[in-house]
N, CA, C and O atoms as CSV, one atom per row, in Angstrom:
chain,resi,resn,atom,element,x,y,z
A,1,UNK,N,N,13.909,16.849,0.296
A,1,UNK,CA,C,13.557,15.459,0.088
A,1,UNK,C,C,12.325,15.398,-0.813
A,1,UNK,O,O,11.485,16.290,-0.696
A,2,UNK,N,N,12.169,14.531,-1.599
A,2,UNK,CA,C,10.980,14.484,-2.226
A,2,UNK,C,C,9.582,13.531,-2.027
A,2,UNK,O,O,9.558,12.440,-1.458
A,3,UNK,N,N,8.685,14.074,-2.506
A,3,UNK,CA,C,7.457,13.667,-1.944
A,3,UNK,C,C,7.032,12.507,-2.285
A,3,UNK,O,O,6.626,12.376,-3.440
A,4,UNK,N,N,7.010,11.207,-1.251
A,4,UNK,CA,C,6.438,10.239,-0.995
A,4,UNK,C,C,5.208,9.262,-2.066
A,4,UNK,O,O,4.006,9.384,-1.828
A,5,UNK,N,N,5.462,8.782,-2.659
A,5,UNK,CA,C,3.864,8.455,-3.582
A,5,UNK,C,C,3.179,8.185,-2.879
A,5,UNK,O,O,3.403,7.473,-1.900
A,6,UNK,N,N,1.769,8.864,-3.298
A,6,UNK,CA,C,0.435,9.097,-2.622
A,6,UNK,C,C,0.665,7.359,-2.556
A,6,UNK,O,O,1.459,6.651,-3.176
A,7,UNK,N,N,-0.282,7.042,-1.630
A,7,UNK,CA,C,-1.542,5.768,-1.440
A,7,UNK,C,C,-2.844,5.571,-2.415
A,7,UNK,O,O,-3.921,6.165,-2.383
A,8,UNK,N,N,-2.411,4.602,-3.237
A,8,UNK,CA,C,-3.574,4.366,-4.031
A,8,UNK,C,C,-4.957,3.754,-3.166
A,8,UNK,O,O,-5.020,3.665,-1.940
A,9,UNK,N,N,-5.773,3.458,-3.904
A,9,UNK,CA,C,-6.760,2.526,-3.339
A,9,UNK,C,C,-6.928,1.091,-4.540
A,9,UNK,O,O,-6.543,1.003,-5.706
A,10,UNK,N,N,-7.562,0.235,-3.780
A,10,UNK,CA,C,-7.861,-1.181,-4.201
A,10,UNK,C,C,-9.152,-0.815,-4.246
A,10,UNK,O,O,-9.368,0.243,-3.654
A,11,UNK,N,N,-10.529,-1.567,-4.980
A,11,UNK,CA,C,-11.354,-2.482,-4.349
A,11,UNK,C,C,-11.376,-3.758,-3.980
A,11,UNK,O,O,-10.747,-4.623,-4.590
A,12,UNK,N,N,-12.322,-4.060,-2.641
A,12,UNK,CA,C,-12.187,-5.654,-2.679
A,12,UNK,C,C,-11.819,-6.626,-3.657
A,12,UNK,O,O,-10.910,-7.420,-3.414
A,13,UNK,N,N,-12.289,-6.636,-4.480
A,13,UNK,CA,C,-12.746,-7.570,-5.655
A,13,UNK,C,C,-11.603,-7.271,-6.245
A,13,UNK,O,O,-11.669,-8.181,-7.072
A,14,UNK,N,N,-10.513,-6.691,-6.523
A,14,UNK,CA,C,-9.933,-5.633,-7.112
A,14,UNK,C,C,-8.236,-6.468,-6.177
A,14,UNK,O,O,-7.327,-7.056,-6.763
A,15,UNK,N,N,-8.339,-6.225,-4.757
A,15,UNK,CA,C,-7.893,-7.011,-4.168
A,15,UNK,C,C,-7.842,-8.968,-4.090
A,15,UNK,O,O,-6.851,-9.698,-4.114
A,16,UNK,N,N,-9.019,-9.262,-4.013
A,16,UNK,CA,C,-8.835,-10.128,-4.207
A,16,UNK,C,C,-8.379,-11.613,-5.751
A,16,UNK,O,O,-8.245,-12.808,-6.012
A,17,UNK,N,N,-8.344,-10.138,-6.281
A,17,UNK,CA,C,-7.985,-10.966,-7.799
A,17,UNK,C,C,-6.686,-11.240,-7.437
A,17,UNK,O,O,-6.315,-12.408,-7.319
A,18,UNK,N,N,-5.632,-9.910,-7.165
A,18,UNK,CA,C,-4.459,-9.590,-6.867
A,18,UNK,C,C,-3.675,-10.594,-5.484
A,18,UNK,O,O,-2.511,-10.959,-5.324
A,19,UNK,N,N,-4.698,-10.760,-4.807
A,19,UNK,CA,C,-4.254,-11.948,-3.659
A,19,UNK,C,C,-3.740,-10.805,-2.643
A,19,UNK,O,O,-2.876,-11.164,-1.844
A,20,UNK,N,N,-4.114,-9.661,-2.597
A,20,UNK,CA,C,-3.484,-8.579,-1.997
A,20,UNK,C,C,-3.097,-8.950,-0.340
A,20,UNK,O,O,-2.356,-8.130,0.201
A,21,UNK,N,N,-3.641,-10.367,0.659
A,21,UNK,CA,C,-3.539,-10.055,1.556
A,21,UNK,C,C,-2.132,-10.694,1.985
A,21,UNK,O,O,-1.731,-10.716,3.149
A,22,UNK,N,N,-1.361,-11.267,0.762
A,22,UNK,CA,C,0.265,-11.510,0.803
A,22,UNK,C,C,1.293,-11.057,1.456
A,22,UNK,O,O,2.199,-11.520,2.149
A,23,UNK,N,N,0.779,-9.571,0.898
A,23,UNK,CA,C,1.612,-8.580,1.321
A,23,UNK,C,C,1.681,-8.040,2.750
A,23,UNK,O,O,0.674,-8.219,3.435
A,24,UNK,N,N,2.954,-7.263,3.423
A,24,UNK,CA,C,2.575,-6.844,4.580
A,24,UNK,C,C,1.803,-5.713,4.245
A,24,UNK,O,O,1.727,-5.002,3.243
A,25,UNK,N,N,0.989,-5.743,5.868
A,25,UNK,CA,C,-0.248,-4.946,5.980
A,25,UNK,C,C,-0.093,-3.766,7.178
A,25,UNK,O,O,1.100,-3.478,7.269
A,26,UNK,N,N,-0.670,-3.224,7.842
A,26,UNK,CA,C,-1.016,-2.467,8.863
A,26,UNK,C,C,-2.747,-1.846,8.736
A,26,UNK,O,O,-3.401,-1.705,7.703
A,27,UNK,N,N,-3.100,-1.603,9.936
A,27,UNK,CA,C,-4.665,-0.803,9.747
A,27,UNK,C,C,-4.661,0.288,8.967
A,27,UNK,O,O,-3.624,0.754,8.496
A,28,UNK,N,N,-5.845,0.785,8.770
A,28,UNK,CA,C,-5.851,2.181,8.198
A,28,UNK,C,C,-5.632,3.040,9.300
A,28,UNK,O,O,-5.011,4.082,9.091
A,29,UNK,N,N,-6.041,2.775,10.448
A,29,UNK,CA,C,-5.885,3.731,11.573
A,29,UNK,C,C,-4.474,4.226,12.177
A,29,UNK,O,O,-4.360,5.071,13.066
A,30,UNK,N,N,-3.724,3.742,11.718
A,30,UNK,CA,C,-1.929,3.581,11.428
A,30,UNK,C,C,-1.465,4.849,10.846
A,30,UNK,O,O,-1.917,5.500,9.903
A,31,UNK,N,N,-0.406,5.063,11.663
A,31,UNK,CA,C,0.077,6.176,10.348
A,31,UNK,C,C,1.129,5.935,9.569
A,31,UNK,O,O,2.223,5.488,9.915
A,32,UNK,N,N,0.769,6.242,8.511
A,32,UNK,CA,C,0.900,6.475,7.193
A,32,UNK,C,C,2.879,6.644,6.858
A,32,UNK,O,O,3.687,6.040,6.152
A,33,UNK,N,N,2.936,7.769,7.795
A,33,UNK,CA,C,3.752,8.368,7.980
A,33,UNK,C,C,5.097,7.553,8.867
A,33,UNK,O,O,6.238,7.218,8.550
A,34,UNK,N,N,4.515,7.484,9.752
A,34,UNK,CA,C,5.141,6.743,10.788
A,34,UNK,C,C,5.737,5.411,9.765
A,34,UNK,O,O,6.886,5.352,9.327
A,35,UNK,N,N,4.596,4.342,9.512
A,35,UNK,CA,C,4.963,3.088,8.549
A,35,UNK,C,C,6.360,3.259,7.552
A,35,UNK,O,O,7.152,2.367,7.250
A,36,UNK,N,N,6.389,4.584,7.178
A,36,UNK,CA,C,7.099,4.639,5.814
A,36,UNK,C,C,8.586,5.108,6.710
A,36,UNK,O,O,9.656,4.591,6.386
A,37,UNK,N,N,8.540,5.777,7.458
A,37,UNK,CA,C,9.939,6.604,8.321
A,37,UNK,C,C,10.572,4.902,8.944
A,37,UNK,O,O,11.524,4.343,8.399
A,38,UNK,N,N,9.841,4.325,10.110
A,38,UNK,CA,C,10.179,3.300,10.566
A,38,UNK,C,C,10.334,2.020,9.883
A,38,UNK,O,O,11.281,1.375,10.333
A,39,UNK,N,N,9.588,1.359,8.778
A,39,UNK,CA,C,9.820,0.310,8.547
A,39,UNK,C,C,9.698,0.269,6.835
A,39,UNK,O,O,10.344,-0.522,6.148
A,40,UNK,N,N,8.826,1.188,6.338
A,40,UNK,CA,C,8.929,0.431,4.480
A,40,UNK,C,C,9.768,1.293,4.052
A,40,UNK,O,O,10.296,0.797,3.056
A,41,UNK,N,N,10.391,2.817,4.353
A,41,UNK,CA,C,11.201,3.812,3.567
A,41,UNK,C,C,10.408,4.551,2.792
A,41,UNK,O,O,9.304,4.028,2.639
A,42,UNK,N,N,10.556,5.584,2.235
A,42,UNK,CA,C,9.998,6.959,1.883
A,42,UNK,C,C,9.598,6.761,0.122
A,42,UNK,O,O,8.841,7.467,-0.543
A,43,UNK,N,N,10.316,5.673,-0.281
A,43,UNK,CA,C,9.669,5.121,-2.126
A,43,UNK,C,C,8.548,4.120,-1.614
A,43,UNK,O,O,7.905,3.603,-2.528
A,44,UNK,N,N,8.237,3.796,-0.490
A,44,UNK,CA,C,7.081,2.316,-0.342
A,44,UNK,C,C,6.131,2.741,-1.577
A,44,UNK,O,O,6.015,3.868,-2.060
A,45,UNK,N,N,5.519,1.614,-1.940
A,45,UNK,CA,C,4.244,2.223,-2.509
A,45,UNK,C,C,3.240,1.191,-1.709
A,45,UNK,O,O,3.325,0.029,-1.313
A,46,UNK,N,N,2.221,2.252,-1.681
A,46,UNK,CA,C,1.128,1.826,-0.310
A,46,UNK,C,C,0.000,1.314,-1.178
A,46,UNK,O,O,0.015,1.620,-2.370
A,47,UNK,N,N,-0.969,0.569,-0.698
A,47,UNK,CA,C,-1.735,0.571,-1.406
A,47,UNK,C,C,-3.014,0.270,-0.571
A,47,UNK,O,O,-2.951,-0.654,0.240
A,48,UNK,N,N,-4.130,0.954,-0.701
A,48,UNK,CA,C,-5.334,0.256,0.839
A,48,UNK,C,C,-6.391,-0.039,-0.085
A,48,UNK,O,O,-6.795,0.535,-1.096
A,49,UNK,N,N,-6.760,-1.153,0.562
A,49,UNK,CA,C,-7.903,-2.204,0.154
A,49,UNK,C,C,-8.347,-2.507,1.377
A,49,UNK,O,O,-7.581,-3.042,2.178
A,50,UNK,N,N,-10.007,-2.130,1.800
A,50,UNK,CA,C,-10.160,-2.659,2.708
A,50,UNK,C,C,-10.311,-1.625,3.629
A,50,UNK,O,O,-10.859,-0.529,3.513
A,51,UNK,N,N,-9.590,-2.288,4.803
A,51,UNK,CA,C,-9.488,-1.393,6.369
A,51,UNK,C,C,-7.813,-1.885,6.423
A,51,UNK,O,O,-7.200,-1.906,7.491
A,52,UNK,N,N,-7.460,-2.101,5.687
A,52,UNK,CA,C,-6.031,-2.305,5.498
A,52,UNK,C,C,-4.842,-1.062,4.736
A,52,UNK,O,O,-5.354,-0.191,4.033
A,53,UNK,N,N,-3.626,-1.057,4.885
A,53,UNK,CA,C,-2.792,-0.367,3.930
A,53,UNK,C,C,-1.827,-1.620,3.497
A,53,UNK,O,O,-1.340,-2.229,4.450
A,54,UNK,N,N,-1.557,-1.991,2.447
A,54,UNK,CA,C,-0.510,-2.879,1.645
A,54,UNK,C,C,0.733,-2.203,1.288
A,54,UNK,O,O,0.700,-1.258,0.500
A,55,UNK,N,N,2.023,-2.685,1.896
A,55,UNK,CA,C,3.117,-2.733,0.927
A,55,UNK,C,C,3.471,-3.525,-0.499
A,55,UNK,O,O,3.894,-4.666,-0.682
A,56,UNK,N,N,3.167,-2.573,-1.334
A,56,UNK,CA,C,2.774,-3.831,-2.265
A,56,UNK,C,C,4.356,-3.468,-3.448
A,56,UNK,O,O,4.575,-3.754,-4.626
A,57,UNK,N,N,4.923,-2.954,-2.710
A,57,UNK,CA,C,6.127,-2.887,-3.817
A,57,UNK,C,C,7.355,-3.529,-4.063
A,57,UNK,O,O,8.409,-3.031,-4.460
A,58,UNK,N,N,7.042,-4.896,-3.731
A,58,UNK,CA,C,7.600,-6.434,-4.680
A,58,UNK,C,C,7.001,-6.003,-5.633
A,58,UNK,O,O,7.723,-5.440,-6.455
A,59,UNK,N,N,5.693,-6.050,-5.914
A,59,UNK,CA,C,5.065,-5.801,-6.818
A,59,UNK,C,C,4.915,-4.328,-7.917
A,59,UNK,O,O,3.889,-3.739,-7.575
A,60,UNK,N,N,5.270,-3.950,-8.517
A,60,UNK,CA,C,4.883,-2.382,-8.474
A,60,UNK,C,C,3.656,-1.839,-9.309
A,60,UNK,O,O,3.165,-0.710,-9.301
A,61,UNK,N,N,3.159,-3.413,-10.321
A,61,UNK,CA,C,2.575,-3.477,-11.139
A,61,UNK,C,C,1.114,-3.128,-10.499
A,61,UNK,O,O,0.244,-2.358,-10.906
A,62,UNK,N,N,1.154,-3.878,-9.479
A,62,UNK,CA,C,-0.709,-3.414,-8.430
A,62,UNK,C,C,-0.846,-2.451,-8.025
A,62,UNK,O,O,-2.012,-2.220,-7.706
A,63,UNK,N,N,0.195,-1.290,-7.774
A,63,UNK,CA,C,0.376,0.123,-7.442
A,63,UNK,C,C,-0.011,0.992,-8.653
A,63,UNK,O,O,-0.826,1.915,-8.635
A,64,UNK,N,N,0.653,0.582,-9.639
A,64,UNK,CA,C,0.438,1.446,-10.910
A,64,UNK,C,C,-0.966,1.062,-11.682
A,64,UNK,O,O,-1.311,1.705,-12.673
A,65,UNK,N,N,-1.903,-0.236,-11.067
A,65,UNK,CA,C,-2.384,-0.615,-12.077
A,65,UNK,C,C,-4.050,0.118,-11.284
A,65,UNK,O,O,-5.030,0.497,-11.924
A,66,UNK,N,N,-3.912,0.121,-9.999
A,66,UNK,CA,C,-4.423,1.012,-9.029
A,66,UNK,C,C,-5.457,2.691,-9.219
A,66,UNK,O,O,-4.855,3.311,-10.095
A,67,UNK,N,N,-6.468,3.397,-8.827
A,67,UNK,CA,C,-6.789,3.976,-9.599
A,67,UNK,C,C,-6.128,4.951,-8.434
A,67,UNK,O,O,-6.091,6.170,-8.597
């Protein structure tokens, strides 16, 4: 199987241009792992801003645009 895309990061500001809190969320204290097996699938692209992780891949453009 192939490997998962990393988790980018946001900054706030960075986030909030993006309106990032649209998207579904979970804590950071969450796993990662777990999120992607049970509910977003193994292409999610993640994205954390915050104390948050974002599914932000409606979007894919805030993932890629991401550092």
């Amino acid at each position: 199987m192939p490997k998962p895309p990393r988790v980018r990061k946001l900054t706030r500001e960075e986030g909030e241009r993006v309106d990032i809190h649209r998207f579904p969320n979970f804590s950071v204290t969450g796993s990662i792992t777990g999120m992607r097996n049970k509910y977003y699938g193994h292409e999610a692209l993640l994205v954390r801003c915050g104390s948050y992780i974002y599914n932000v891949s409606s979007e894919p453009e805030i993932y890629h645009s991401a550092i």
